[in-house]
C-alpha positions as CSV (number, residue, x, y, z in Angstrom):
1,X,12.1,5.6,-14.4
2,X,11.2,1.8,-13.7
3,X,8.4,-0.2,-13.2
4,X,8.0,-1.5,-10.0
5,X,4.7,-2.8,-9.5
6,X,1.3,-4.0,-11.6
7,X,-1.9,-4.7,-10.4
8,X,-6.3,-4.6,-12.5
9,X,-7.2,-3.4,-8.7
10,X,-6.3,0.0,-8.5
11,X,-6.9,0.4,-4.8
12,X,-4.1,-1.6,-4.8
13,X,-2.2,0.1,-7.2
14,X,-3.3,3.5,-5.2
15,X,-2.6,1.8,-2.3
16,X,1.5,1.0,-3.2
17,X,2.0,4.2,-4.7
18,X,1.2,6.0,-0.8
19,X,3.1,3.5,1.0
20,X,6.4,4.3,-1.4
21,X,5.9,8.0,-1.1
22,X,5.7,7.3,2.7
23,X,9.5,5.9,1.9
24,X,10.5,9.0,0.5
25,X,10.2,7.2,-3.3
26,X,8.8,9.5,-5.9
27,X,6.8,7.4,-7.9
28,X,3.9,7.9,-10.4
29,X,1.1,5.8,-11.8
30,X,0.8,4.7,-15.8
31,X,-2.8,3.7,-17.2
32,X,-4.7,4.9,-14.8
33,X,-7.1,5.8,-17.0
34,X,-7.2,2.7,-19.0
35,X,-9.8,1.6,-21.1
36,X,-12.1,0.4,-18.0
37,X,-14.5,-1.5,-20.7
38,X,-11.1,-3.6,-22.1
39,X,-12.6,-6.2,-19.7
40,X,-15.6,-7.1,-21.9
41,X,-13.4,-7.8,-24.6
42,X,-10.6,-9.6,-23.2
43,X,-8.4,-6.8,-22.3
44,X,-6.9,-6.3,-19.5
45,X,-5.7,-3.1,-19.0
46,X,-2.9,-3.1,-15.7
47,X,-2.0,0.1,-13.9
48,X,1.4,0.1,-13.3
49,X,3.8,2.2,-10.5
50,X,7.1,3.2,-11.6
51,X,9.4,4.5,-9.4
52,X,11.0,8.8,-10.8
53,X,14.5,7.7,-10.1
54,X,15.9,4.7,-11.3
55,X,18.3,4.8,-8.2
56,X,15.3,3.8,-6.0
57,X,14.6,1.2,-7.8
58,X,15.8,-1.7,-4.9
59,X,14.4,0.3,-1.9
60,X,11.0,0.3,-3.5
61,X,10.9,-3.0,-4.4
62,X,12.2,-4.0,-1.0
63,X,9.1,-1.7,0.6
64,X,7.0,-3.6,-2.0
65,X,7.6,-7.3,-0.9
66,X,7.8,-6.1,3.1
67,X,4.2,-4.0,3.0
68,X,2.4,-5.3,0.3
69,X,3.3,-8.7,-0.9
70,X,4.4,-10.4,2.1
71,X,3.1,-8.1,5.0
72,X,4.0,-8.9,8.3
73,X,0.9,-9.7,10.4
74,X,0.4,-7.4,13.7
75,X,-1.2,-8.9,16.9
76,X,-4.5,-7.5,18.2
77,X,-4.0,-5.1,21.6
78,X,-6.2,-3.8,24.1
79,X,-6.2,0.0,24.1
80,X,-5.0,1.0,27.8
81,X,-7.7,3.6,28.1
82,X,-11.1,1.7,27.6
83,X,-10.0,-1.5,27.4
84,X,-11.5,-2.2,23.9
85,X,-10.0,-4.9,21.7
86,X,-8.0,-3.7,18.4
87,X,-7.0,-5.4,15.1
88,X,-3.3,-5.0,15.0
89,X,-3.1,-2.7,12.1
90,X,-5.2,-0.1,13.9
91,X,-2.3,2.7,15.2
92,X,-5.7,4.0,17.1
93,X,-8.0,2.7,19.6
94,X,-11.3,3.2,17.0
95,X,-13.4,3.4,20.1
96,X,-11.5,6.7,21.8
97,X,-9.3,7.4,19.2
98,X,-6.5,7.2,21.7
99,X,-2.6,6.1,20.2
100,X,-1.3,2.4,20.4
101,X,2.0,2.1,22.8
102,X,4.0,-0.5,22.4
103,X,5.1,-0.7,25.8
């Protein structure tokens, strides 16, 4: 095992942990369940992700710096069903649902 990434948010910690299993990296979380009152007392308890195999270790923290620490921004679109206006990370038109085409 090896530590890949280290974040107090644990959204983002949540967050990195999904987008490496979407890779195809087994990972698992450490200190989840930290002391969450370690903050009153100048603590600081960091959830950690660490990759199962070690041999993964340089495709996760490539998927790491490309999706979370340096994510590449996506242009708005207009859905071409009913013309509403999306953010670029929406895959789906949030007015009628239908799927972005990149064409």
């Amino acid at each position: 095992m090896k530590l890949v990434y280290t974040h107090e948010n644990m959204s983002l910690v949540h967050s990195a942990k999904n987008i490496l299993e979407m890779n195809n990296i087994n990972c698992l979380i450490k200190n989840e369940h930290g002391n969450t009152m370690g903050a009153e007392f100048g603590i600081t308890n960091l959830a950690e992700v660490w990759v199962l195999d070690a041999n993964d270790y340089d495709k996760a923290i490539a998927v790491i710096e490309e999706k979370i620490a340096n994510p590449t921004e996506k242009s708005s679109w207009v859905c071409s069903k009913c013309n509403e206006k999306n953010e670029g990370n929406f895959e789906i038109c949030w007015k009628c649902q239908t799927e972005h085409s990149d064409s």
